[in-house]
MILOLUM-529739 format. One record per residue (C-alpha): residue in three letters; residue number from 1; x, y, z. Coordinates in Angstrom, 3 decimals. Example, Ala and Ser with C-alpha at 12.3 -4.5 7.8 and 13.67 -1.06 7.14 Angstrom:
BEGIN
<r type="ALA" seq="1" c1="12.300" c2="-4.500" c3="7.800"/>
<r type="SER" seq="2" c1="13.670" c2="-1.060" c3="7.140"/>
//
This chain:
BEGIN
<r type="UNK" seq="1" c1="20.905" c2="-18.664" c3="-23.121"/>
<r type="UNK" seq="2" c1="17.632" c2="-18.792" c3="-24.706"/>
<r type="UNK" seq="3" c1="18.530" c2="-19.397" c3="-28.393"/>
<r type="UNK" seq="4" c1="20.580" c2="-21.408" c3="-30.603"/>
<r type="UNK" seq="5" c1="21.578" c2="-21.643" c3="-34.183"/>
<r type="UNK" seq="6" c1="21.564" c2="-24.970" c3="-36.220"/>
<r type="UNK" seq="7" c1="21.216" c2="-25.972" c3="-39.357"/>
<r type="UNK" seq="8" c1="17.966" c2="-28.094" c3="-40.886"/>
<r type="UNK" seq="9" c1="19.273" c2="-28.976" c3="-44.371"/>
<r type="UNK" seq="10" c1="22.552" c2="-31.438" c3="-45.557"/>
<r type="UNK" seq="11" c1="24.756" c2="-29.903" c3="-47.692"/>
<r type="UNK" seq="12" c1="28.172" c2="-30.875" c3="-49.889"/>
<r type="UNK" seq="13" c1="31.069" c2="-28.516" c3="-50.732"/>
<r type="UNK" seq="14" c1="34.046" c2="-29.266" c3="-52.960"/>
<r type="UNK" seq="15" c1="37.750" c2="-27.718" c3="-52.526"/>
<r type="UNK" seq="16" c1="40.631" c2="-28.414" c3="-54.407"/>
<r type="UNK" seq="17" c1="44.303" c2="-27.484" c3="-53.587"/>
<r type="UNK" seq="18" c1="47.203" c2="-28.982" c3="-55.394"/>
<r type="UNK" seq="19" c1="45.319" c2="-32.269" c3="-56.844"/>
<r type="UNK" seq="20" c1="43.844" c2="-33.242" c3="-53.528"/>
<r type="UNK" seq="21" c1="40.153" c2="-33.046" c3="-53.336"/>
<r type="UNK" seq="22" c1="38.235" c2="-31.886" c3="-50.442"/>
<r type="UNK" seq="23" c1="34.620" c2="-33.022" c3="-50.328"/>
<r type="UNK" seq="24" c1="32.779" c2="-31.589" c3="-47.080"/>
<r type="UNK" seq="25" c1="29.746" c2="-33.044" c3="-46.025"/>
<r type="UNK" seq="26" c1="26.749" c2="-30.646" c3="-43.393"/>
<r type="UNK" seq="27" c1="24.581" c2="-32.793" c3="-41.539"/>
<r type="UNK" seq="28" c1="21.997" c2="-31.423" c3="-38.828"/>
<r type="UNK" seq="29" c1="22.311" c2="-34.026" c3="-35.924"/>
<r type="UNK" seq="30" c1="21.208" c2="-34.461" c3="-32.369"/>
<r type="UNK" seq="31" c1="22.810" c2="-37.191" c3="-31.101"/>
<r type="UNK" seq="32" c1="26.546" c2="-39.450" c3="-31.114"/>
<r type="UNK" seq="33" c1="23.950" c2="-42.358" c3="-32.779"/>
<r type="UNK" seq="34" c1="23.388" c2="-39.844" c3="-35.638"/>
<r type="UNK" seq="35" c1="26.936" c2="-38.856" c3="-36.554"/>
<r type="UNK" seq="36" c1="27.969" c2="-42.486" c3="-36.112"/>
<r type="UNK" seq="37" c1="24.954" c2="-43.400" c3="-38.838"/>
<r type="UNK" seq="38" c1="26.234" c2="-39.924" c3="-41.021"/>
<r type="UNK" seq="39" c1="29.957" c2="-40.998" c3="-40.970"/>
<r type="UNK" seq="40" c1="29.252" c2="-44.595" c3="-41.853"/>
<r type="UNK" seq="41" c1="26.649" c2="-42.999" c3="-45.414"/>
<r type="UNK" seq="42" c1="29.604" c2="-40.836" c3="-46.349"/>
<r type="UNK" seq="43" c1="32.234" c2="-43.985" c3="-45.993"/>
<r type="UNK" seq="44" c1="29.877" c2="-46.097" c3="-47.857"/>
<r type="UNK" seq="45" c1="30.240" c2="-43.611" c3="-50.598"/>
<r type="UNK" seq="46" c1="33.400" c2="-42.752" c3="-50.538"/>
<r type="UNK" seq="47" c1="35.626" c2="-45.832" c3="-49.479"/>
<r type="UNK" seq="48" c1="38.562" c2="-45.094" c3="-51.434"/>
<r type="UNK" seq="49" c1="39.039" c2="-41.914" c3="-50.024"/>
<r type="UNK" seq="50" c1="42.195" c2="-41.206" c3="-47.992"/>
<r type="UNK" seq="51" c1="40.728" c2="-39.432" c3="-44.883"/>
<r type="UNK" seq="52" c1="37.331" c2="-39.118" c3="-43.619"/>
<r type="UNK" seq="53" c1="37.897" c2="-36.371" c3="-40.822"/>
<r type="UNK" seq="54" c1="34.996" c2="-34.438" c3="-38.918"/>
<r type="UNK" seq="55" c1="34.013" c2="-32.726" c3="-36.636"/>
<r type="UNK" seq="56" c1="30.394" c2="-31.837" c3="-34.432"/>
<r type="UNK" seq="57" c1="29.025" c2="-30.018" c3="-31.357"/>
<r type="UNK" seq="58" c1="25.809" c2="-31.224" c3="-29.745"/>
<r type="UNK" seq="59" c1="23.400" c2="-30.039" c3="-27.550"/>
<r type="UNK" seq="60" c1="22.601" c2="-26.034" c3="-25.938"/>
<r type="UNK" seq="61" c1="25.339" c2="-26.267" c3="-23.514"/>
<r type="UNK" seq="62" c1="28.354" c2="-26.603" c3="-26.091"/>
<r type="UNK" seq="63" c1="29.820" c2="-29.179" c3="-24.169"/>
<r type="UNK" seq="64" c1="29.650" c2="-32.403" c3="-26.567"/>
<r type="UNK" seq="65" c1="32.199" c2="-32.068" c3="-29.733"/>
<r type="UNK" seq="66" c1="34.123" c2="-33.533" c3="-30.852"/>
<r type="UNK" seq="67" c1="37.365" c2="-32.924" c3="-34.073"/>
<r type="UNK" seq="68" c1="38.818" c2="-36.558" c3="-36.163"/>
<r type="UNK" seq="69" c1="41.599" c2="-36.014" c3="-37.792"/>
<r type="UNK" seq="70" c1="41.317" c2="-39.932" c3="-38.879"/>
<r type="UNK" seq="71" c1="44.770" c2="-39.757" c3="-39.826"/>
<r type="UNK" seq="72" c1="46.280" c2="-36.742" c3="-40.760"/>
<r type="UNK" seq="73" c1="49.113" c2="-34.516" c3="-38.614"/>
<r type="UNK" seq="74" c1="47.110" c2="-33.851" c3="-35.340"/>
<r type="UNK" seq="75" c1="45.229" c2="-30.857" c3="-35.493"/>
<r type="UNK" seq="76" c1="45.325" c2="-30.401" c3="-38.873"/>
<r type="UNK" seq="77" c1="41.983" c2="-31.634" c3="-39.719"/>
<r type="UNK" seq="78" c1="39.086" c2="-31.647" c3="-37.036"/>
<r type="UNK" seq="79" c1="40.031" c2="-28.801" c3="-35.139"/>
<r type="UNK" seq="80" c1="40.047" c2="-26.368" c3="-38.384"/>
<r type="UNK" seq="81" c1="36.681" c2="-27.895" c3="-38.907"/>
<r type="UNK" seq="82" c1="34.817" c2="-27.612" c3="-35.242"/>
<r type="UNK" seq="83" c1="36.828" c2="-24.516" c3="-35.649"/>
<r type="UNK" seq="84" c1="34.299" c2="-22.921" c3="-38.437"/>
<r type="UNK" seq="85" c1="31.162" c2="-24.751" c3="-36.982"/>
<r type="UNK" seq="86" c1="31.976" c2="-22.740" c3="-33.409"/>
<r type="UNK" seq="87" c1="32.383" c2="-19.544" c3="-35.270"/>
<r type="UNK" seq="88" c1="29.509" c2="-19.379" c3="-36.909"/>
<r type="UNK" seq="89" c1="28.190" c2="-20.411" c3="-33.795"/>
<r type="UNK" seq="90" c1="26.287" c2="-23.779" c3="-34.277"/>
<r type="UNK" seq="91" c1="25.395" c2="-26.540" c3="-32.638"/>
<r type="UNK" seq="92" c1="23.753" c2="-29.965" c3="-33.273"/>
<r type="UNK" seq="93" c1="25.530" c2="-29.910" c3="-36.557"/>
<r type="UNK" seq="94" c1="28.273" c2="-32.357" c3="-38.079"/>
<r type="UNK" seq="95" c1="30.914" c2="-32.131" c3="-41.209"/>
<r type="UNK" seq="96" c1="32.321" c2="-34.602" c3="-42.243"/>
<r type="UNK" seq="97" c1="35.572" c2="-33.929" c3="-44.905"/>
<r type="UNK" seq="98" c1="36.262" c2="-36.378" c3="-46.885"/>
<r type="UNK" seq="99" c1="40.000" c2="-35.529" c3="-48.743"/>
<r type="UNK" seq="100" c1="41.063" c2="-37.341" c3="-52.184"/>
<r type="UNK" seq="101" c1="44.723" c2="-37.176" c3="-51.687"/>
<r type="UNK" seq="102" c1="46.571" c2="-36.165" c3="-54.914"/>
<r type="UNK" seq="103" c1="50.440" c2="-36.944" c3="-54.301"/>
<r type="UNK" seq="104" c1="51.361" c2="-33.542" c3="-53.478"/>
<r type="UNK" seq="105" c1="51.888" c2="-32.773" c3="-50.059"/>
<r type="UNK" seq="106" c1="50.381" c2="-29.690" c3="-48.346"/>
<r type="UNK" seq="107" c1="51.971" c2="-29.475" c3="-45.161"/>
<r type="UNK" seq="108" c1="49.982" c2="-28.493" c3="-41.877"/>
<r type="UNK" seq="109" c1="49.037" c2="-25.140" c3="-42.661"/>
<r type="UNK" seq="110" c1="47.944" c2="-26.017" c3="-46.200"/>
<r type="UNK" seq="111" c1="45.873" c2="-28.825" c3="-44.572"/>
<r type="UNK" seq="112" c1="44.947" c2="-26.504" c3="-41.959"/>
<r type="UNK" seq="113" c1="43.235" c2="-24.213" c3="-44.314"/>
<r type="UNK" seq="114" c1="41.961" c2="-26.769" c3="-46.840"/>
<r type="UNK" seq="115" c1="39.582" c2="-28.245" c3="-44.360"/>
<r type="UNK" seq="116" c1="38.882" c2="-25.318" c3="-42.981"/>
<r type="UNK" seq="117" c1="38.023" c2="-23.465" c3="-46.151"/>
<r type="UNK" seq="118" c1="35.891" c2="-26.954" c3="-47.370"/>
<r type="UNK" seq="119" c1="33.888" c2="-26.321" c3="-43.908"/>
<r type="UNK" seq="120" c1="33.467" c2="-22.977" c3="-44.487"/>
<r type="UNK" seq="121" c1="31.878" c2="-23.508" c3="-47.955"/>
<r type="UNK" seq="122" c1="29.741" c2="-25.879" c3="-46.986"/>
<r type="UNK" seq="123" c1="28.578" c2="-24.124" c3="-43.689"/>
<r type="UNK" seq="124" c1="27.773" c2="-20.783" c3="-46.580"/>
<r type="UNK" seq="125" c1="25.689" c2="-23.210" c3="-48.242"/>
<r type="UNK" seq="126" c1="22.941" c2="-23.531" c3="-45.761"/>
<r type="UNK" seq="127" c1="21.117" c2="-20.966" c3="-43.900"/>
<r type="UNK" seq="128" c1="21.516" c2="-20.846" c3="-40.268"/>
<r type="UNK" seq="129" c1="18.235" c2="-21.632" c3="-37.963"/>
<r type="UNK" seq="130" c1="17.633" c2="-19.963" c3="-35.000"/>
<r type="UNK" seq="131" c1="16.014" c2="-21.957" c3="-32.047"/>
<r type="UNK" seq="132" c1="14.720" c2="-22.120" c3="-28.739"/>
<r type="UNK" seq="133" c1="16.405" c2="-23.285" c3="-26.113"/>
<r type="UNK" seq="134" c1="13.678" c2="-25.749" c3="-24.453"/>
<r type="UNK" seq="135" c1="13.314" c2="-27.355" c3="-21.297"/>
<r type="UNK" seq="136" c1="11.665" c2="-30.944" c3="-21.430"/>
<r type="UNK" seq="137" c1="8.434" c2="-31.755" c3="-20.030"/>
<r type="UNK" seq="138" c1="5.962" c2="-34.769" c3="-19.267"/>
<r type="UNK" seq="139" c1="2.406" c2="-34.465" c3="-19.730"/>
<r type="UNK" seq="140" c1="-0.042" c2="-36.983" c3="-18.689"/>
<r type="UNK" seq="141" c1="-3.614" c2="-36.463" c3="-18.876"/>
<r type="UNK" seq="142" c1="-7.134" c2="-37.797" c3="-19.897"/>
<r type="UNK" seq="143" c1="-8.117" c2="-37.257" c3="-23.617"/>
<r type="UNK" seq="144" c1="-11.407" c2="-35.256" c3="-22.575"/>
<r type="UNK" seq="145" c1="-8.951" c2="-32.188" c3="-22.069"/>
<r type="UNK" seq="146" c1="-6.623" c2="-32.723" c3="-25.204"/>
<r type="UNK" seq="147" c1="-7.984" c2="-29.794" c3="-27.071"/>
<r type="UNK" seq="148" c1="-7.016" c2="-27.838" c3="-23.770"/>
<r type="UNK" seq="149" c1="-3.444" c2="-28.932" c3="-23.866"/>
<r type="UNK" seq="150" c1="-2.367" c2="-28.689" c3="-27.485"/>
<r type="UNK" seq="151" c1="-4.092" c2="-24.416" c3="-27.475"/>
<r type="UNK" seq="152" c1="-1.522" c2="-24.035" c3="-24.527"/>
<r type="UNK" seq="153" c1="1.335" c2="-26.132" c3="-26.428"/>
<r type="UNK" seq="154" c1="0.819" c2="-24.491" c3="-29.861"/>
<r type="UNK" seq="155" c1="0.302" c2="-20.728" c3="-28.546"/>
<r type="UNK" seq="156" c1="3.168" c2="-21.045" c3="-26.955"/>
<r type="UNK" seq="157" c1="5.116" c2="-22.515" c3="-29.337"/>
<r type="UNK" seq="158" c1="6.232" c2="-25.322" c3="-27.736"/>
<r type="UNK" seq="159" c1="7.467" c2="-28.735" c3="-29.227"/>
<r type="UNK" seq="160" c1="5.804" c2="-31.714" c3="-29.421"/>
<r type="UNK" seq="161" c1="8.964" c2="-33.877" c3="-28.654"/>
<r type="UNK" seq="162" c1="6.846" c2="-37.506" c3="-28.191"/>
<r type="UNK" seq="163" c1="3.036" c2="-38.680" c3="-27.823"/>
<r type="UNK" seq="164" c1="0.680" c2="-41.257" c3="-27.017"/>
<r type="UNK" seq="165" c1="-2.429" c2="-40.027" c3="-27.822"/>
<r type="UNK" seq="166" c1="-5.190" c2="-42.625" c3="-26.606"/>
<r type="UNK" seq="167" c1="-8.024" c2="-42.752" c3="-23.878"/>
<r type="UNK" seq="168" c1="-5.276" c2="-41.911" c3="-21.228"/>
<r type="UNK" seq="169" c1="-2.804" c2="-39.424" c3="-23.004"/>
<r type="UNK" seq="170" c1="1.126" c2="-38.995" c3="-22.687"/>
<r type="UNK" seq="171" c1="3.377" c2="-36.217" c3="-24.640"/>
<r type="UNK" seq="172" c1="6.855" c2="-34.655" c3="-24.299"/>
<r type="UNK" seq="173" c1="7.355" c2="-31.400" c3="-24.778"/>
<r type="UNK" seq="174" c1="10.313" c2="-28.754" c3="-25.341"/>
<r type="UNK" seq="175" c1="9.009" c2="-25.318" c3="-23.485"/>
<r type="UNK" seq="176" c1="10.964" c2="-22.470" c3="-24.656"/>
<r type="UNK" seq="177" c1="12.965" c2="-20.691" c3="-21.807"/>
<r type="UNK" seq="178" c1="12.265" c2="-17.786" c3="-22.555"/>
<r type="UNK" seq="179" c1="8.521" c2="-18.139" c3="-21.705"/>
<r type="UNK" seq="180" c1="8.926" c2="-21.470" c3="-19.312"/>
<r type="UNK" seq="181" c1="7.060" c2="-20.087" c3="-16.313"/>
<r type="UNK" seq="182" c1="4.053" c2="-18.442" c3="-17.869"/>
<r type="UNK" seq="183" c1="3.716" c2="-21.808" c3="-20.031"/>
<r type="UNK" seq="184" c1="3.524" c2="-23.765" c3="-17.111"/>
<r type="UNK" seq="185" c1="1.398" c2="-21.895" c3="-14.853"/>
<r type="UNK" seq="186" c1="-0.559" c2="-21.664" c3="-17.794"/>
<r type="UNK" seq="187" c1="-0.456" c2="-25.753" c3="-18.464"/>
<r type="UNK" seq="188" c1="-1.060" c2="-25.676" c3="-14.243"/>
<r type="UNK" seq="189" c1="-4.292" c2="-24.055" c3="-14.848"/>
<r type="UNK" seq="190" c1="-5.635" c2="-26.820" c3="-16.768"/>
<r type="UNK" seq="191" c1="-7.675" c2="-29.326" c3="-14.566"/>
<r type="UNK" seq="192" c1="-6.097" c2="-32.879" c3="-14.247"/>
<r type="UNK" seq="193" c1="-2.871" c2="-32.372" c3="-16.329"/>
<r type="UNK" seq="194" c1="0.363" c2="-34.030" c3="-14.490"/>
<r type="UNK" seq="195" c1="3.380" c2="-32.186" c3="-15.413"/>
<r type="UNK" seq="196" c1="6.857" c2="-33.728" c3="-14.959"/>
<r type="UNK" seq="197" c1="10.468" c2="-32.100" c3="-15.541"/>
<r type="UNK" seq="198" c1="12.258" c2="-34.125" c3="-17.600"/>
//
């Protein structure tokens, strides 16, 4: 796989269905740490809500989600949710529906598609990003050959992950896969420059 889609923006979505209200909530996140500090904004705003329930994938692999019901029928909730994200094919994104319960019952299936159609809306709400799937480097290196590094790391639009620009210079970078080996022998080429896989 050399691409990905995400999402860079937050967005909110409302659904109602039979007095219950459905607020959805689109983060872009990269890491557990993130969703934890995302759920804890929307309970903070919403405490007297009757479920928070979400749902996220992480990472180019597709193999860090996760789907909360946080209290209603299993299955009803997260799974309808990570559901939409994984057909629209995202990752490193998190929704987080927050449901307003208003004392009539919808059964499973009416759950099933109220937090699946608040995901949806929410998702149709912010444009899709396509990515690079990178592989992580180290770069250590004297500052006399910065200029060097940074042509190599900006024509081949790499990202500059982390740095520590000073006499003696440090940076991580995200190579794209798709042009990995000519970046590096190209990197390789430059005099004194210790390269590391990450």
């Amino acid at each position: 796989m050399e691409v990905y889609y995400t999402i860079e923006k937050t967005a909110v979505a409302e659904f109602k269905d039979k007095g219950s209200k459905f607020l959805a909530y689109a983060y872009p996140v990269k890491t557990p740490d993130q969703v934890k500090e995302c759920l804890q904004e929307v309970k903070k705003e919403h405490p007297k809500a009757t479920h928070h329930c979400y749902a996220y994938r992480l990472g180019t692999d597709g193999l860090q989600f996760r789907a909360v019901d946080d209290g209603e029928p299993s299955g009803s909730a997260g799974k309808p949710i990570l559901g939409q994200i994984d057909s629209k094919q995202l990752t490193d994104v998190l929704v987080v529906v927050v449901r307003y319960f208003g004392g009539t019952l919808l059964g499973v299936p009416g759950l099933i598609n109220a937090y699946k159609m608040s995901c949806a809306m929410v998702l149709q709400l912010i444009p899709a990003v396509q990515k690079n799937v990178e592989a992580k480097y180290r770069l250590v290196f004297d500052y006399t050959i910065l200029n060097d590094v940074m042509m190599v790391v900006k024509q081949n639009n790499c990202t500059v992950l982390k740095q520590d620009i000073q006499l003696f210079c440090e940076m991580e970078i995200g190579i794209p896969k798709s042009s990995r080996d000519l970046t590096l022998l190209r990197l390789k080429d430059i005099y004194n420059l210790e390269i590391k896989s990450l």
